[in-house]
Every structure is written in C-alpha cells, then in structure tokens.
VEXDO-100842 format. One line per field, with one value per atom (N, C-alpha, C): atom name; x, y, z. Coordinates in pm, 1 decimal. Atoms other than C-alpha are relative to their C-alpha. Layout:
atome <- CA ...
u <- X ...
v <- Y ...
w <- Z ...
// end
This chain:
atome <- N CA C N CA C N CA C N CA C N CA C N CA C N CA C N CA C N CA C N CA C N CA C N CA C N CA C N CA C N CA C N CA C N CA C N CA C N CA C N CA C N CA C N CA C N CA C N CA C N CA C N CA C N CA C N CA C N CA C N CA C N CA C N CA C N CA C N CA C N CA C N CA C N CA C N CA C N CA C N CA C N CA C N CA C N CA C N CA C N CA C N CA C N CA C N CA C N CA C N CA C N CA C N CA C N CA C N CA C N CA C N CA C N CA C N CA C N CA C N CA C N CA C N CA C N CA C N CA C N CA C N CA C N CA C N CA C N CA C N CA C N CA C N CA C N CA C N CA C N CA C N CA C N CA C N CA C N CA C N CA C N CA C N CA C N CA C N CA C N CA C N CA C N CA C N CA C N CA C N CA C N CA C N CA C N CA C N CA C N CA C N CA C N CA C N CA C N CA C N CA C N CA C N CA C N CA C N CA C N CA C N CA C N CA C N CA C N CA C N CA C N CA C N CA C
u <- 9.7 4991.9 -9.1 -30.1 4909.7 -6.5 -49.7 4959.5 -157.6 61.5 4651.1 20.6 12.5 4633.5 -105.8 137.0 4405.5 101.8 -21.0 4478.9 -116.5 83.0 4299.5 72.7 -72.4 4323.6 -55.2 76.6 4283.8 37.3 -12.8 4284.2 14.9 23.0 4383.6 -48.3 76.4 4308.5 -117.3 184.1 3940.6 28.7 15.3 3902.7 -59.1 23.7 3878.2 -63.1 55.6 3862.4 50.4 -60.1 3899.6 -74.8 118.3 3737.0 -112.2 173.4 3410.8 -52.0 101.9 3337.2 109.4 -7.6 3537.4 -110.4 139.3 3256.4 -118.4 146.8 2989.3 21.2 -31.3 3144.3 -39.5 -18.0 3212.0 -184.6 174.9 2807.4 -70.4 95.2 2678.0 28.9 -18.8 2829.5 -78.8 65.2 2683.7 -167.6 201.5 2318.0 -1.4 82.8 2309.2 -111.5 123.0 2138.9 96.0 -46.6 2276.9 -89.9 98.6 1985.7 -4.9 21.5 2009.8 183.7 -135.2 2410.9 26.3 -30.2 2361.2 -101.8 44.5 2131.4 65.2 -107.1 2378.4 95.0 -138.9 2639.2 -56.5 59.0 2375.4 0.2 -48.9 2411.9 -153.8 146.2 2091.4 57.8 14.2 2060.1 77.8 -21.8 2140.7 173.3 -152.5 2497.6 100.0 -56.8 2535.8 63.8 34.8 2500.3 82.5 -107.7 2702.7 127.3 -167.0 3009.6 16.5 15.5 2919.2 87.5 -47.7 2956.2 105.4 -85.6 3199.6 144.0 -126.5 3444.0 -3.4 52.8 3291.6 87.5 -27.5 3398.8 154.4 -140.9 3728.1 99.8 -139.5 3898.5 -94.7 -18.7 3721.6 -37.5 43.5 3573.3 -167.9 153.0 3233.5 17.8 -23.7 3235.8 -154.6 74.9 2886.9 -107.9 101.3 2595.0 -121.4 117.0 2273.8 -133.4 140.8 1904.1 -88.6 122.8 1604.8 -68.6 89.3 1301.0 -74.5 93.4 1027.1 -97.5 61.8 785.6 71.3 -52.3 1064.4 155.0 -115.5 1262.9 87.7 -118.3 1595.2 128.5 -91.4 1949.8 110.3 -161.7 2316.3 150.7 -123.5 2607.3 152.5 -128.9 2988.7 18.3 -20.0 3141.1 137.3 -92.5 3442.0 148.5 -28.4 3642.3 19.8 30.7 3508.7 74.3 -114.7 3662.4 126.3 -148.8 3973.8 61.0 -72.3 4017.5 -36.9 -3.2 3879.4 84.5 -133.0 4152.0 145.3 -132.2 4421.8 8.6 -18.3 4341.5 48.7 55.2 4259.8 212.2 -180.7 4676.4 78.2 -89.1 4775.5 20.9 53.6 4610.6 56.1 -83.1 4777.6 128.7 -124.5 5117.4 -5.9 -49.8 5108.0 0.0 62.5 4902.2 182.5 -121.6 5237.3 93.8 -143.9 5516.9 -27.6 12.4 5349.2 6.3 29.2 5314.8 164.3 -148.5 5687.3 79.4 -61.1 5818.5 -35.3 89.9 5577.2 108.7 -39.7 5745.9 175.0 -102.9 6113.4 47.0 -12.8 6067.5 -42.7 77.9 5869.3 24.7 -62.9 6033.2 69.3 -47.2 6175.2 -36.6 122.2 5905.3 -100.2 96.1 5677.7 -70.7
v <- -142.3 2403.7 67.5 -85.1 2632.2 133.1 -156.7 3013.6 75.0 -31.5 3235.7 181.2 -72.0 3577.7 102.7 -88.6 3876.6 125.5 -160.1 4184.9 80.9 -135.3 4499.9 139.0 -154.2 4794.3 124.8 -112.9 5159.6 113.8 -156.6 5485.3 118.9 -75.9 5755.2 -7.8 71.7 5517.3 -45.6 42.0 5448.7 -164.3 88.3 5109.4 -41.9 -25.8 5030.2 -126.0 116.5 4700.0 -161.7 134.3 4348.4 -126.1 160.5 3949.6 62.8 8.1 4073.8 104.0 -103.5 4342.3 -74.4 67.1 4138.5 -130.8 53.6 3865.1 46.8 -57.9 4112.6 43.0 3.6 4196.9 -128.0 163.8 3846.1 -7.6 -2.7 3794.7 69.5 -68.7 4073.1 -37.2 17.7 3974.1 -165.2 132.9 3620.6 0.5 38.0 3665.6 152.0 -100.5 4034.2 92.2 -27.3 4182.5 32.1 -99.9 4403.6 -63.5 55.2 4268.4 -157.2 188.2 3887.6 36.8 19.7 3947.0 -3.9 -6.0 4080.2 -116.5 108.4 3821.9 -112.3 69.0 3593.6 -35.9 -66.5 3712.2 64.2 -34.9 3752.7 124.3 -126.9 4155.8 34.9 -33.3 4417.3 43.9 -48.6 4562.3 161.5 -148.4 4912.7 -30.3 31.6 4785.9 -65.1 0.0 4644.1 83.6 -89.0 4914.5 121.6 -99.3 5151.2 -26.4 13.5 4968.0 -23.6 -46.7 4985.8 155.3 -115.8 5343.9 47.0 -18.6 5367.7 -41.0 36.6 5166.3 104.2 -102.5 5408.1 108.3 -163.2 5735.5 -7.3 29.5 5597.0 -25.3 17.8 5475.7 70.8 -148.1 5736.5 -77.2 45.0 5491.7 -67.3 46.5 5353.1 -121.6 113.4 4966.7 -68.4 67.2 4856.6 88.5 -89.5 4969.5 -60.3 21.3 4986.8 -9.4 -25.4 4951.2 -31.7 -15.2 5034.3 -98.9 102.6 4822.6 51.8 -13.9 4817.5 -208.8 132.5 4578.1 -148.9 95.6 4347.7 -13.8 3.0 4434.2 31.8 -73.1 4585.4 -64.1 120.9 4404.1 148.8 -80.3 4554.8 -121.5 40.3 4428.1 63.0 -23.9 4492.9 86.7 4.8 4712.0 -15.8 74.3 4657.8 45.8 -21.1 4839.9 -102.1 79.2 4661.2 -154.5 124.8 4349.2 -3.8 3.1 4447.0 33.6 -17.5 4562.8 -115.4 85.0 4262.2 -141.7 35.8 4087.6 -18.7 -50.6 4235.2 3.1 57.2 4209.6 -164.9 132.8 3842.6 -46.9 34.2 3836.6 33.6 -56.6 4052.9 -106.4 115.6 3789.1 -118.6 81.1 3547.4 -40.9 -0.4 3622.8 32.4 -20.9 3762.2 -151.3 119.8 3411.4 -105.3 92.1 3235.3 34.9 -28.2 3421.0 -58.3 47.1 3386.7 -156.6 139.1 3035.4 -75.1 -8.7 3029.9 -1.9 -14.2 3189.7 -75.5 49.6 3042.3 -144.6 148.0 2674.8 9.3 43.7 2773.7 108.1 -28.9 2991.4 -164.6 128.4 2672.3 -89.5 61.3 2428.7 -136.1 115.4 2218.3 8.0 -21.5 2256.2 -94.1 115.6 1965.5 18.9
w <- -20.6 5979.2 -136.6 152.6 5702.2 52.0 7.3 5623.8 -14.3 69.5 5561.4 37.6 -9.1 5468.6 -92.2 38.8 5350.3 -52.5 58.1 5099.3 -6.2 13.3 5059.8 -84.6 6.3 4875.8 56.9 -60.6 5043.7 -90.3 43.5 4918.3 97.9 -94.7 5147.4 136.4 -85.6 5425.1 45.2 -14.1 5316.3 -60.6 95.3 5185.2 -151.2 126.0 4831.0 -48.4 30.9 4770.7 69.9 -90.8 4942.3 -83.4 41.6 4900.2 1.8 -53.0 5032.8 -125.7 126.4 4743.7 -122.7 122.9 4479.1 -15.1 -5.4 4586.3 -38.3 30.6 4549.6 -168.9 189.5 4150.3 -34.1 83.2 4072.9 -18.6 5.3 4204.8 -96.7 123.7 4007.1 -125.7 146.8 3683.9 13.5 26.9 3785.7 -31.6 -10.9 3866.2 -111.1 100.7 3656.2 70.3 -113.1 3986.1 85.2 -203.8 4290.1 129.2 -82.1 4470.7 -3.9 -11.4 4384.4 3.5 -41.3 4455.8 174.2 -177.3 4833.0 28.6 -67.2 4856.5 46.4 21.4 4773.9 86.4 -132.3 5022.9 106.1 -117.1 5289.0 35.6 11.6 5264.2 -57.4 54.6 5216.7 -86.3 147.7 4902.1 60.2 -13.2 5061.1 -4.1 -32.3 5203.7 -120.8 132.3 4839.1 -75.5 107.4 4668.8 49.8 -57.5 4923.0 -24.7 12.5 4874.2 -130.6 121.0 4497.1 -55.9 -46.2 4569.0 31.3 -69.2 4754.8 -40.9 7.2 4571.8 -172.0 97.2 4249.4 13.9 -73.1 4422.7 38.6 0.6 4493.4 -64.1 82.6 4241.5 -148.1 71.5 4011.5 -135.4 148.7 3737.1 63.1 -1.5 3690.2 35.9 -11.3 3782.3 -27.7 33.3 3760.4 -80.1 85.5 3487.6 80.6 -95.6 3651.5 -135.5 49.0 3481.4 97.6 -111.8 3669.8 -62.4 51.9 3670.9 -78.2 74.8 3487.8 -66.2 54.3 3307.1 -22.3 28.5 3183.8 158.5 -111.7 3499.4 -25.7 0.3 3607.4 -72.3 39.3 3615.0 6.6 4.3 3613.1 -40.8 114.2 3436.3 57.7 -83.0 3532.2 -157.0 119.2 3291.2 -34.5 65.9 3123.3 98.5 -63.4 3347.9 127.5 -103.3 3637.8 -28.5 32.1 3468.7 9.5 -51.1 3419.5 84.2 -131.5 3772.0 63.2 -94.6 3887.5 -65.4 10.8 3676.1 23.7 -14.2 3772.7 185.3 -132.8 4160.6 28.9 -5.1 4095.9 -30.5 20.7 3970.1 96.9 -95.8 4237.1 159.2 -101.3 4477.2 -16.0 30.2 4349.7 52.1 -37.5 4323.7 134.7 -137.4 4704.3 46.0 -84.9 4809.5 -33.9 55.2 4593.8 79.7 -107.9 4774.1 112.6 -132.4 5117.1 -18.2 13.4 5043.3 32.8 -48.9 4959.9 99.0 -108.3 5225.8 105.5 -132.0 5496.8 -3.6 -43.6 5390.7 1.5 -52.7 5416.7 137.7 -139.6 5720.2 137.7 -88.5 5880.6 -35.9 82.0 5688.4 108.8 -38.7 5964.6 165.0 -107.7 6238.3 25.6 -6.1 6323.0 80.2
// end
C-alpha cells in the first residue's frame, strides 16, 4: 500500500499553481518554446499560454519572457523569478511528500 498526494497553490480561491503548470515551466525552460512545451504535455498552445497568464496575474510577477517569431524564430525563456518560485515549490513538495510519507507509515505501520 502506498500514500499519494497532490498540492496546489490558490490565491483567493483561483488556482495558482500545481504539477501540471510546474510541468509546463520545467518544459519551457527545457525546449525554450510555449508551443514545443504544450506539445509536450499534450496541451494547445492557447491553454499553454492561458495558464501562463493566469499564473502571471496572480502572483503579480512576470514568470516567462516571450520572443515573437521571425526569420530566426521565436522562443521564451523562464525568468529568474520563475526559477526561484519553481525552487521553492519544488522544497515545499518535498517536505509535505516527506511528512506524509512519515506519518502514512506509523499511522499504517502495523496493517498488512
């Protein structure tokens, strides 16, 4: 038997941030592309780019730099910001996943 659980952060009861848009960061800083990220994570480019937005407008900082296309083409970049919040989730995620982990084996501890 194992434990699993899920965080999120909200704002004012909107959602802010979870796995599924720290996936879509992590992605963009990988490929360097909003559009080769939702690809990525099976997601259109619009629904990318809304929860881009959306997590933008919420917590009130910039998170990804954008460049349009052109001849040598577009691309977007995380910016530094965007790192260190997706640091500091990545700890917060952690330590919860560690406690629950904890607790889960001496609540269940002598359960077969």
């Amino acid at each position: 038997m194992e434990i699993r659980s899920k965080i999120w952060l909200e704002i004012n009861g909107e959602p802010v941030f979870g796995s599924g848009r720290q996936n879509l960061l992590t992605a963009i800083d990988k490929y360097g592309s909003i559009n080769r990220a939702a690809k990525e994570m099976n997601i259109s480019y619009r629904k990318a780019f809304s929860y881009i937005q959306a997590m933008e407008d919420r917590l009130g900082i910039s998170l990804v730099e954008r460049k349009t296309g052109g001849s040598h083409g577009g691309g977007a970049t995380l910016t530094g910001k965007a790192k260190i919040f997706l640091e500091k989730y990545e700890l917060l995620e952690k330590g919860l996943n560690e406690f629950v982990d904890k607790k889960f084996g001496q609540v269940f501890k002598n359960i077969k």
